[in-house]
C-alpha positions in Angstrom: 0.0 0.0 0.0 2.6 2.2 1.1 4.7 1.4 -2.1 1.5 2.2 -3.9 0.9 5.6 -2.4 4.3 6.8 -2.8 4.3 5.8 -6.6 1.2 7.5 -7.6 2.1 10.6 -5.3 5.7 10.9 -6.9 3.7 10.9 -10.4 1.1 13.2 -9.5 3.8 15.6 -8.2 6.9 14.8 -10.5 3.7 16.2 -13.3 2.8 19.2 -11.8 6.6 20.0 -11.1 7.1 19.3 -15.3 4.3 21.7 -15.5 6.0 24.7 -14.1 8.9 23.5 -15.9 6.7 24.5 -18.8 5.6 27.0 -17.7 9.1 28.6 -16.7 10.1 28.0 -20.4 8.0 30.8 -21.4 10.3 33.4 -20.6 11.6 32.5 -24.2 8.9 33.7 -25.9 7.0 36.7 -23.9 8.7 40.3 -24.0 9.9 41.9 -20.8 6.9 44.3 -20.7 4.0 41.7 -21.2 5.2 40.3 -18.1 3.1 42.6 -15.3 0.1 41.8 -17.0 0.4 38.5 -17.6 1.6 37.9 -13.8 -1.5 39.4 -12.8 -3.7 37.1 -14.9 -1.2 34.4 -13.7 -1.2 34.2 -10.1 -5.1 34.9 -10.2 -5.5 31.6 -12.1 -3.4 29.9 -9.6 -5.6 31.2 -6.8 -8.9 30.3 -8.3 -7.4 27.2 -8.8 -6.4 26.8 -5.2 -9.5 27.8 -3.4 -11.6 25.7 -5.1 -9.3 22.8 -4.6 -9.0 23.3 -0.7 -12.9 22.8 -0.7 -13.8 20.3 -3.0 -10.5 18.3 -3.3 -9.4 18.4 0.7 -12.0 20.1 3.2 -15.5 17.7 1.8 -13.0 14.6 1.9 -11.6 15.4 5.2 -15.0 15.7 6.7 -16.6 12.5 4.5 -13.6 10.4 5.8 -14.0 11.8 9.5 -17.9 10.8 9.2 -17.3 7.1 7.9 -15.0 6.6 10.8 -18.1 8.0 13.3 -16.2 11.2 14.3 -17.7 14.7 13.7 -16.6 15.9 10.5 -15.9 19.8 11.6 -13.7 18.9 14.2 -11.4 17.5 12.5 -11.6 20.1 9.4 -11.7 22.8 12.0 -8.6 21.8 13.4 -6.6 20.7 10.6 -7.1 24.2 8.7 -5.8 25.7 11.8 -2.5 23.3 12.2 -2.1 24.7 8.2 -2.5 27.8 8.9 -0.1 28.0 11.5 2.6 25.3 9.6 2.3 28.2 7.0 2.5 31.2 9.1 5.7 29.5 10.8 7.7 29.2 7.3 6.5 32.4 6.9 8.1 33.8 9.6 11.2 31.8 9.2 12.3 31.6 5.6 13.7 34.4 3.6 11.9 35.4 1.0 10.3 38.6 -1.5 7.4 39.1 -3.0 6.9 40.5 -6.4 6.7 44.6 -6.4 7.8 44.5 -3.0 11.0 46.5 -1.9 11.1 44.9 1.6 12.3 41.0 2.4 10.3 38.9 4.7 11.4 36.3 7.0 14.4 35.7 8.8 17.4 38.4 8.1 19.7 36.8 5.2 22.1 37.9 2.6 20.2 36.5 -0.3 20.2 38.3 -3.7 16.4 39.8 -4.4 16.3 37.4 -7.4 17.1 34.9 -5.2 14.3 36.0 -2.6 11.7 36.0 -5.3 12.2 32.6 -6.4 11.7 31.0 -2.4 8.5 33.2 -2.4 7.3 31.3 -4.5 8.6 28.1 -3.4 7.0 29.1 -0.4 3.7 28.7 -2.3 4.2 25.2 -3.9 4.8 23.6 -0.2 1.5 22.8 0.5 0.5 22.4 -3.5 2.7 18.8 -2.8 1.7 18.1 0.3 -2.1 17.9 -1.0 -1.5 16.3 -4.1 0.6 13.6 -2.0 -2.4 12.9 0.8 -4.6 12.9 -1.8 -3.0 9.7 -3.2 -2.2 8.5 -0.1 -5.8 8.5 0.9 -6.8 6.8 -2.2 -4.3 4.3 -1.9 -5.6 3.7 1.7 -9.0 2.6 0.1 -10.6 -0.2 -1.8 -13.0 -0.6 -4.2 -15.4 2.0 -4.8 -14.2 4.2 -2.6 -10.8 4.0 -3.5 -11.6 4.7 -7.1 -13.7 7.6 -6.0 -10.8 8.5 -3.9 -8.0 8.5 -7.0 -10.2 9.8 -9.3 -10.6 13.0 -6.9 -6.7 12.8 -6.6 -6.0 12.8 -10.3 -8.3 15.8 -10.4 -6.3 17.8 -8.1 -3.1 16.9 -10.0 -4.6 18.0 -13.4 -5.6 21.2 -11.5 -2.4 21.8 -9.4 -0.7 21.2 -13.1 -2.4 23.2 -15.1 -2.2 25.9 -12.7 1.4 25.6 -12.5 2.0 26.5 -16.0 1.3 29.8 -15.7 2.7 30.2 -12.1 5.9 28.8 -13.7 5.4 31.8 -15.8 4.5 34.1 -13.2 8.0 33.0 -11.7 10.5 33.2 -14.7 9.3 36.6 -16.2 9.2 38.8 -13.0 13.0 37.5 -12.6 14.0 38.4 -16.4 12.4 42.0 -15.2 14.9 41.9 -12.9 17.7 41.7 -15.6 18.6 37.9 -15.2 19.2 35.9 -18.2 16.3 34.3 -19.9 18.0 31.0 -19.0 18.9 31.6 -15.9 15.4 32.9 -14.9 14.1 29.6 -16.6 16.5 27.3 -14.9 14.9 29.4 -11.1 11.2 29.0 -12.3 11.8 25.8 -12.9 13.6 24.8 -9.6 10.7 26.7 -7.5 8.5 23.8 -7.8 10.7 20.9 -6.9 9.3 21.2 -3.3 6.3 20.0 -4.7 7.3 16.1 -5.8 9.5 16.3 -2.3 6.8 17.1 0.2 4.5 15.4 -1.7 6.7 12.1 -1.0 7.1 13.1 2.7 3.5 13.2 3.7 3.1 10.2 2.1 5.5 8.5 4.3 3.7 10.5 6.8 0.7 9.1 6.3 1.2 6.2 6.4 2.2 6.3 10.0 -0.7 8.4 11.0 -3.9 6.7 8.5 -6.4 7.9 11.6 -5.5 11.1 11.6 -5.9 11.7 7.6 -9.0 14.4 7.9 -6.4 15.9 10.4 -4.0 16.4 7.5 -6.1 16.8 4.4 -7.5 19.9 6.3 -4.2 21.1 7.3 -3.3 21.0 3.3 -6.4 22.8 2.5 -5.7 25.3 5.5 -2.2 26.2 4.0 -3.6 26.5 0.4 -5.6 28.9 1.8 -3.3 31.0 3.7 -0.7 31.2 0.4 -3.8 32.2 -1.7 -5.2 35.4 1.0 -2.0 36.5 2.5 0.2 36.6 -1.3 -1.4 35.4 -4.3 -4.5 37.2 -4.3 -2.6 40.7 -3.1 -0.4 39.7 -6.2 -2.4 39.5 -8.9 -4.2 43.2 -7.9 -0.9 45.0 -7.6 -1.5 47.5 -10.6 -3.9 50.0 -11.7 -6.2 47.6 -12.4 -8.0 44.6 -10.4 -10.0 43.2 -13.2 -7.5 40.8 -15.0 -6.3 39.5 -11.4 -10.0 39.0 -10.2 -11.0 37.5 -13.9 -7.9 35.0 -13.7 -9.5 33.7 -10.2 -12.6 33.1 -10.9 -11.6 31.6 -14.3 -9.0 29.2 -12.0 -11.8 28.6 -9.6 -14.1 27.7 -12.5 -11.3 25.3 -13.9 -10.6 23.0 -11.0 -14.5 23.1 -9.8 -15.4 21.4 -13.1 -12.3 19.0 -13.2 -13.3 17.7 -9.4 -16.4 17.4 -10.6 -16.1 15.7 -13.4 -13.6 13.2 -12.6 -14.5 13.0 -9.0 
């Protein structure tokens, strides 16, 4: 079971980190000055794309799973979005990092280049991307029959979504640091590498999990929680910065859209 989990997970994850690969690899084709807008539209995809896959992809399982095992399903969602939210407010505090358009660093005090900064703000963001695509799988592989094809199909829905919006978050990545004045290859090669925290934690809660199957609506929530907390405290912020909100808002609810149809459909 266990070899099962950690197969499926390192697929689902090793896709979604070839995705901003992709993604990242269009700093070879868009001009410098196409990037603000496109970041906007960008990181507002990536948000829709988030919220909608806390709820239907991690919160509703958490509390279905809590239910079947006779357990009140809001105490352990209740609880788990607060453990994310404070997992995420702790690397918050901790790491370095920058966000786009900002002139202050965040985080511990380091001596990291800004480009450098930028790129763990983002790898900030993909930490909790893995870890839900990785309990996903783990929860499917921790079920049989019917169930555990209604449980992988949910989890293959949340790695097409977590995919696809990587592709532009790759983007989102790579252009800002070409703005900067990097190389285009160089700021490829750091878009790229900002989402290889995704197949690694996405392997490590699997191993988790596997230690702690009871307490899976405990970590599912926690996922969603910190999904949550990147999409409110940075990406959302993100994708206004500008004179105007309305390609940011558009690219949310177009994400949100996306990923509601997706778990919906293959769910």
């Amino acid at each position: 079971m266990i070899q099962q989990a950690l197969l499926w997970a390192a697929a689902g994850t090793g896709f979604t980190f070839l995705m901003t690969t992709i993604g990242a690899a269009m700093v070879f084709f868009m001009k410098r000055q196409s990037s603000a807008l496109m970041q906007q539209i960008f990181l507002g995809f990536a948000s829709g794309v988030m919220i909608a896959a806390s709820i239907w992809s991690l919160l509703i399982p958490a509390i279905d799973e809590a239910a079947q095992n006779g357990q009140p399903g809001w105490i352990p969602a209740a609880g788990g979005f607060i453990l994310g939210l404070v997992l995420m407010l702790t690397l918050d505090g901790l790491m370095p990092h920058l966000h786009s358009g900002a002139e202050q660093a965040e985080g511990l005090p380091s001596s990291f280049r800004r480009t450098t900064l930028l790129v763990l703000a983002v790898t900030l963001h993909n930490i909790p991307e893995g870890m839900a695509v990785g309990l996903s799988f783990a929860r499917a592989a921790q079920h049989t029959g019917n169930a555990g094809l209604f449980a992988a199909a949910s989890a293959l829905a949340l790695s097409l979504g977590i995919a696809i919006q990587n592709f532009p978050e790759g983007a989102a990545v790579a252009l800002p640091l070409h703005q900067e004045g990097l190389s285009r290859t160089r700021s490829f090669v750091y878009g790229s590498l900002s989402g290889i925290v995704e197949p690694i934690f996405g392997v490590l809660v699997v191993l988790c999990a596997s230690a702690l199957t009871p307490f899976m609506p405990w970590l599912l929530s926690a996922a969603a929680g910190a999904m949550l907390y990147v999409v409110v405290e940075e990406l959302i912020p993100e994708a206004h910065l500008g004179e105007h909100s309305h390609p940011g808002t558009l690219g949310v609810m177009a994400g949100f859209l996306v990923m509601m149809v997706l778990d919906t459909a293959l769910g």
